[in-house]
Structure formats: C-alpha cells, structure tokens
C-alpha atoms as an extended CHARMM CRD file, in Angstrom:
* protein
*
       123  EXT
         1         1  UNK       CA            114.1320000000       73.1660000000       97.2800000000  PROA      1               0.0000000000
         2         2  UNK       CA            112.6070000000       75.6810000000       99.5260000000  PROA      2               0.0000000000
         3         3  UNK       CA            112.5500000000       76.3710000000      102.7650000000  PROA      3               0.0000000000
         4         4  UNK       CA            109.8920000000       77.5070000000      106.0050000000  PROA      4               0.0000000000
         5         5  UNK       CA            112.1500000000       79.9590000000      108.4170000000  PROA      5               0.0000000000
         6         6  UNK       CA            110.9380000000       80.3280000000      111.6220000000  PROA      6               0.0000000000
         7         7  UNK       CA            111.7690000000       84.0010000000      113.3670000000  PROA      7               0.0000000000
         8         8  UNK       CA            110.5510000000       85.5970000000      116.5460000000  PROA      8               0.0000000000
         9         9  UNK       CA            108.8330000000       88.7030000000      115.6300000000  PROA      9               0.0000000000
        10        10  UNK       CA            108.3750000000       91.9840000000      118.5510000000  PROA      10              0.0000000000
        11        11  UNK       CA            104.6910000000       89.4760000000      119.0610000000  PROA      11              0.0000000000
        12        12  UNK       CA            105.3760000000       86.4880000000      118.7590000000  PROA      12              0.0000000000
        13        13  UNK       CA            106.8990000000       84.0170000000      116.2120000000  PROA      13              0.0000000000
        14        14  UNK       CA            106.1470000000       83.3040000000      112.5450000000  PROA      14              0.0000000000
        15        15  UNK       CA            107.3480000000       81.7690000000      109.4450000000  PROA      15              0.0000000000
        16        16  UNK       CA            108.3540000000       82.0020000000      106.0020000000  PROA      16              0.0000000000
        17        17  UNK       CA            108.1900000000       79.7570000000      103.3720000000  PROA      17              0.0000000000
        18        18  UNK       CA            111.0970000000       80.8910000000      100.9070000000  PROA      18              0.0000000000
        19        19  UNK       CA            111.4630000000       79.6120000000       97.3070000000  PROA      19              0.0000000000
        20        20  UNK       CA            114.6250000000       77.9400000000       96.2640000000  PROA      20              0.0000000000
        21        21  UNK       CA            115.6990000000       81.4990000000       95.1020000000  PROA      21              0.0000000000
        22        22  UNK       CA            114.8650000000       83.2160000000       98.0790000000  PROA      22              0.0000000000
        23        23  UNK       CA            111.9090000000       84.6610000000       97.6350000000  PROA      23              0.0000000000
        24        24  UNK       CA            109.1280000000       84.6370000000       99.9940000000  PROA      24              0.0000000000
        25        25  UNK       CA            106.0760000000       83.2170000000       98.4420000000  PROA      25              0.0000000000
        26        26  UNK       CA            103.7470000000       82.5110000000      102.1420000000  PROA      26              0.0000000000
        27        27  UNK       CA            104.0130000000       83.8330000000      105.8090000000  PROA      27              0.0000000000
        28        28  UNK       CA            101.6540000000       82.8080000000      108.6140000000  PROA      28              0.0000000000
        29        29  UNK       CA             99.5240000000       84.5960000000      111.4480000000  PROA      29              0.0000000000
        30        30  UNK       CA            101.3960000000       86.0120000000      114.3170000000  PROA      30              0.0000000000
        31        31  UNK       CA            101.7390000000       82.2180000000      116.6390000000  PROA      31              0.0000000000
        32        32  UNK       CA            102.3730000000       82.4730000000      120.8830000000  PROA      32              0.0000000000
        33        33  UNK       CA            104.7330000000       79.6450000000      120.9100000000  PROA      33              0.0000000000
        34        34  UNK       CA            107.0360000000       77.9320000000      118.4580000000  PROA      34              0.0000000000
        35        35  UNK       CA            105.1880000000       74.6070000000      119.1580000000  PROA      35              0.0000000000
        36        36  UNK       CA            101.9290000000       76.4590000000      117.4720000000  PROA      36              0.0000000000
        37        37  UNK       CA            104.2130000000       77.6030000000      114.4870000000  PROA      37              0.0000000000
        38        38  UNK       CA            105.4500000000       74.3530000000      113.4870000000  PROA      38              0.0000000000
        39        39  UNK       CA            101.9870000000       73.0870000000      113.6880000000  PROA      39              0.0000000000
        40        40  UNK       CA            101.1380000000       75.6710000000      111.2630000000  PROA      40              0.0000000000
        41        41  UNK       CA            104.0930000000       74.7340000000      109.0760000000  PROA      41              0.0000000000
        42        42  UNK       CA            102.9910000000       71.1130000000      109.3070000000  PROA      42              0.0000000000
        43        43  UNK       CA             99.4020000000       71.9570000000      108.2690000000  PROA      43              0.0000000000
        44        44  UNK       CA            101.0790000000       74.2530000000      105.0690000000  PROA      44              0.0000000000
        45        45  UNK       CA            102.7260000000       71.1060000000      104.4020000000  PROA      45              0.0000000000
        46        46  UNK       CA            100.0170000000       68.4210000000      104.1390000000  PROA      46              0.0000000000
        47        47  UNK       CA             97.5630000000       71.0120000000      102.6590000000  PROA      47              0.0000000000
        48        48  UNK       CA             99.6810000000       72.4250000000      100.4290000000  PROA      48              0.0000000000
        49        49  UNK       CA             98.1440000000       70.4920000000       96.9560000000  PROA      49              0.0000000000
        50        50  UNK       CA             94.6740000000       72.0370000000       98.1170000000  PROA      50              0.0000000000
        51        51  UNK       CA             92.2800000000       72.8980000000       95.1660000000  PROA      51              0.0000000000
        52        52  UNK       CA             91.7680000000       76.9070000000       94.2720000000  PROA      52              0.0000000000
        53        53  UNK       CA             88.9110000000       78.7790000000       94.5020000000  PROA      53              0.0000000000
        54        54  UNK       CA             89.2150000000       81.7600000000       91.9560000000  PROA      54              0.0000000000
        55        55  UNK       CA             87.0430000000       83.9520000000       93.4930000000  PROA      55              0.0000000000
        56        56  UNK       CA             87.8730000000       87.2640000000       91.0180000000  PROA      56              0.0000000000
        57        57  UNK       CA             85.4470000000       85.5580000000       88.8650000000  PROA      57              0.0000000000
        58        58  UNK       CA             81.6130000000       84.7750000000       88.2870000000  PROA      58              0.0000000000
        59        59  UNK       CA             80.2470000000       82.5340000000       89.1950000000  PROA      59              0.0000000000
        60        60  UNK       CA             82.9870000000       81.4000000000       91.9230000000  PROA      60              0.0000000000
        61        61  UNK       CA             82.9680000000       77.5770000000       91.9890000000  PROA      61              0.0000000000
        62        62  UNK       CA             82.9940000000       77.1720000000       95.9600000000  PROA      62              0.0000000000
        63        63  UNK       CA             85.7570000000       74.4620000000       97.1570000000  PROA      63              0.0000000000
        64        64  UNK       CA             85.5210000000       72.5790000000       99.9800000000  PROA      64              0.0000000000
        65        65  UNK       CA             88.3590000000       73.4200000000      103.0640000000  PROA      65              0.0000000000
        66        66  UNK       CA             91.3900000000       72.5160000000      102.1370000000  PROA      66              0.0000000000
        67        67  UNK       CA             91.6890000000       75.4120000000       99.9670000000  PROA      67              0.0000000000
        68        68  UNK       CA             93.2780000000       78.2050000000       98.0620000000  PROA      68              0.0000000000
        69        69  UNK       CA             91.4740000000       81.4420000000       97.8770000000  PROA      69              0.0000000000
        70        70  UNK       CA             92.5930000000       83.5840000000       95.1870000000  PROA      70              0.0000000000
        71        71  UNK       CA             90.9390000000       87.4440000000       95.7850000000  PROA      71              0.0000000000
        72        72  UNK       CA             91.2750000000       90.8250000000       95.0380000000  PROA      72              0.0000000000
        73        73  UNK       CA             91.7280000000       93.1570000000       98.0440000000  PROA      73              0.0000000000
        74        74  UNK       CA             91.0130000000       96.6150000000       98.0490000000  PROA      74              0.0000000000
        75        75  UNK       CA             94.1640000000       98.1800000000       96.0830000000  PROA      75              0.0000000000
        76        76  UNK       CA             93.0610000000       95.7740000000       93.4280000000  PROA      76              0.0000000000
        77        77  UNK       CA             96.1140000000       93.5720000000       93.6330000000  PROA      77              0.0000000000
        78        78  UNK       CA             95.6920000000       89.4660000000       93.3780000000  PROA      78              0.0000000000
        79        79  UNK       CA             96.3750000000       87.7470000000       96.4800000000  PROA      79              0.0000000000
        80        80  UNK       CA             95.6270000000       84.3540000000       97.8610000000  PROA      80              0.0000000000
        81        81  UNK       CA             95.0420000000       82.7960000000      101.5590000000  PROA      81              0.0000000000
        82        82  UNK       CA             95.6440000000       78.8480000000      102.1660000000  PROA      82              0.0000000000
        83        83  UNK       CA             92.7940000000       77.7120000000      104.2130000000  PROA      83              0.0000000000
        84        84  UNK       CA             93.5810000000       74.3160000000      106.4730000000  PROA      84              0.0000000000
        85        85  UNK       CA             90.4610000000       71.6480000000      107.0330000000  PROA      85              0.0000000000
        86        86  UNK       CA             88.6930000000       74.1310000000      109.4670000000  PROA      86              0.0000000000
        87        87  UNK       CA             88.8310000000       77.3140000000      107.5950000000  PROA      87              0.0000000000
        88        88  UNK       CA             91.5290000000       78.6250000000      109.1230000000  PROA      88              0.0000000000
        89        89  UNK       CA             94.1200000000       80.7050000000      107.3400000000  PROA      89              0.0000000000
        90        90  UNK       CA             97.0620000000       78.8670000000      107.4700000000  PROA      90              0.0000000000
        91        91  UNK       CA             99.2710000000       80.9340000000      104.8050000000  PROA      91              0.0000000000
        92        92  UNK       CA             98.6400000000       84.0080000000      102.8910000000  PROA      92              0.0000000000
        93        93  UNK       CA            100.3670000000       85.4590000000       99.8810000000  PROA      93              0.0000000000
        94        94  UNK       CA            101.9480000000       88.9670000000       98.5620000000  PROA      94              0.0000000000
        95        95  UNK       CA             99.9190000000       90.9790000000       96.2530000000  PROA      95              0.0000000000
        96        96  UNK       CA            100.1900000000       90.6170000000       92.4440000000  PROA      96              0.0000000000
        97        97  UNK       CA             99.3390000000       92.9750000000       89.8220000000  PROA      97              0.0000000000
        98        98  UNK       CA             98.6780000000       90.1570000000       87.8060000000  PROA      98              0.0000000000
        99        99  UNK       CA             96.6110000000       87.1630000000       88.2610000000  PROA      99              0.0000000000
       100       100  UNK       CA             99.1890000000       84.8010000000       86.0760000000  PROA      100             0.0000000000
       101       101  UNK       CA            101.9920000000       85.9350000000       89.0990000000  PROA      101             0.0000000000
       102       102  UNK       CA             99.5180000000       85.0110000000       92.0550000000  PROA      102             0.0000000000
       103       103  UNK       CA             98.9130000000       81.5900000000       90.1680000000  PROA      103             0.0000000000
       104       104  UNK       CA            102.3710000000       81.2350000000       90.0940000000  PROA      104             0.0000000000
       105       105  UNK       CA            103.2930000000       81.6710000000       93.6940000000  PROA      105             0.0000000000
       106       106  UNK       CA            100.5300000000       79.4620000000       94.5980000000  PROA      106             0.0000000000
       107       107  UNK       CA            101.8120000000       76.6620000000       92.2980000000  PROA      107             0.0000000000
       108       108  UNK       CA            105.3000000000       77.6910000000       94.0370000000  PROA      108             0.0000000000
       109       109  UNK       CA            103.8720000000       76.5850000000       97.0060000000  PROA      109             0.0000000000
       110       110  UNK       CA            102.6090000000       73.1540000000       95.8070000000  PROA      110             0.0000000000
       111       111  UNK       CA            106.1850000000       72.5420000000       94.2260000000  PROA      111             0.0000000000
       112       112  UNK       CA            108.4080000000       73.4970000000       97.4780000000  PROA      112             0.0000000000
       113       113  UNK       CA            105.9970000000       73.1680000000      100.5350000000  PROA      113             0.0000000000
       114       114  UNK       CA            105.5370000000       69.3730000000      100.6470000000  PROA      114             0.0000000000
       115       115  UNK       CA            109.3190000000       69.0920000000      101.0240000000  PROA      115             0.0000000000
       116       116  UNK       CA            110.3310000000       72.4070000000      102.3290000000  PROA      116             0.0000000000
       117       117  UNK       CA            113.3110000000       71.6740000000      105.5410000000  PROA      117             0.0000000000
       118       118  UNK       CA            112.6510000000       73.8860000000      108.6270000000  PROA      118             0.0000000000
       119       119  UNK       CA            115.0950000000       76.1640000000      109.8350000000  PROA      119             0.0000000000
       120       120  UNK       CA            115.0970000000       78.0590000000      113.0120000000  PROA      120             0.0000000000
       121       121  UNK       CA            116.4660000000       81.9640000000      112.8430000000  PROA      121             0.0000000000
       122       122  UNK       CA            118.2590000000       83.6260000000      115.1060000000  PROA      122             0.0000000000
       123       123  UNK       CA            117.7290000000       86.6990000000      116.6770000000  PROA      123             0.0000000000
C-alpha cells in the first residue's frame, strides 16, 4: 500500500505520495501550514479516481474538474497534474519519456491514493 509523507521543506511543508515500492509517483505545491497540507492530501485522496484528459492529442476531449491532465512540457517529456473540483493543482507528476509510463503512474495513483496512511517526517 502506499503512502503520503509529509516533510517541511526550507518554504514550507509538502508531501509525497510514495508507491508501495518507494517510489514517488505525486508531490504537492509548496503549503504554509501542515493543516493546508493534509487538506491537500485529503483532496488527492477523494479525487484520486478523476477522469484524464489526454491533452498530447487532437482533438483533446475536455473533462470536467476533477481531473487528470496528461501534457507535454517543453523538454518533450509526458507529465500529468491532478486538478481538485476548482481547478486547482492538487498533485503533479515526474516526467516520462513515454506516454505508457505517465499512464502508469497516474493509474498508480488511483490504486494507492484512496488508501494511502499519512506519515509525518522528521527533520
């Protein structure tokens, strides 16, 4: 089962959320308070079975909010960003070389978020 780690960064705090094998297939935004960054984890959690909106191809077939957006940024790698109700970015990916591997960590998400524990780092 996976796992969201919360960890005070030089900013603020952020998390994590870390497959069963340890690999880390989301982060967040940059949050002022651990309150907000639970809230965020919370939100990853209920949105996490969100349709995707493949938007490396034409004609992109909008979704509504919640949502996946799957994009190619300027280095040409796949990447996705999980978008809560509102529109705001609630989780972002890596980048992938291929589109099969961003796929993947998205439907690594939809396997380990829903049930992911929360653990609190240390500094």
């Amino acid at each position: 089962m996976g796992k969201f780690e919360i960890r005070n960064v030089k900013t603020g705090i952020k998390f994590d959320l870390k497959a069963s094998n340890g690999e880390v297939i989301a982060t967040s935004e940059v949050y002022t308070t651990e309150a907000a960054c639970r809230k965020g984890i919370e939100s990853v959690k209920a949105n996490a079975l969100s349709a995707i909106e493949d938007q490396t191809v034409e004609p992109v077939e909008v979704q509504k909010h919640p949502k996946y957006e799957l994009y190619l940024d300027k280095a040409g790698e796949y990447r996705f960003r999980l978008k809560a109700r509102n529109g705001e970015i609630i989780a972002t990916g890596e980048g992938y070389k291929q589109k099969a591997g961003c796929l993947n960590g998205i439907d690594s998400i939809k396997r380990n978020a829903p049930e992911a524990e929360i653990v609190m780092l240390e500094d």
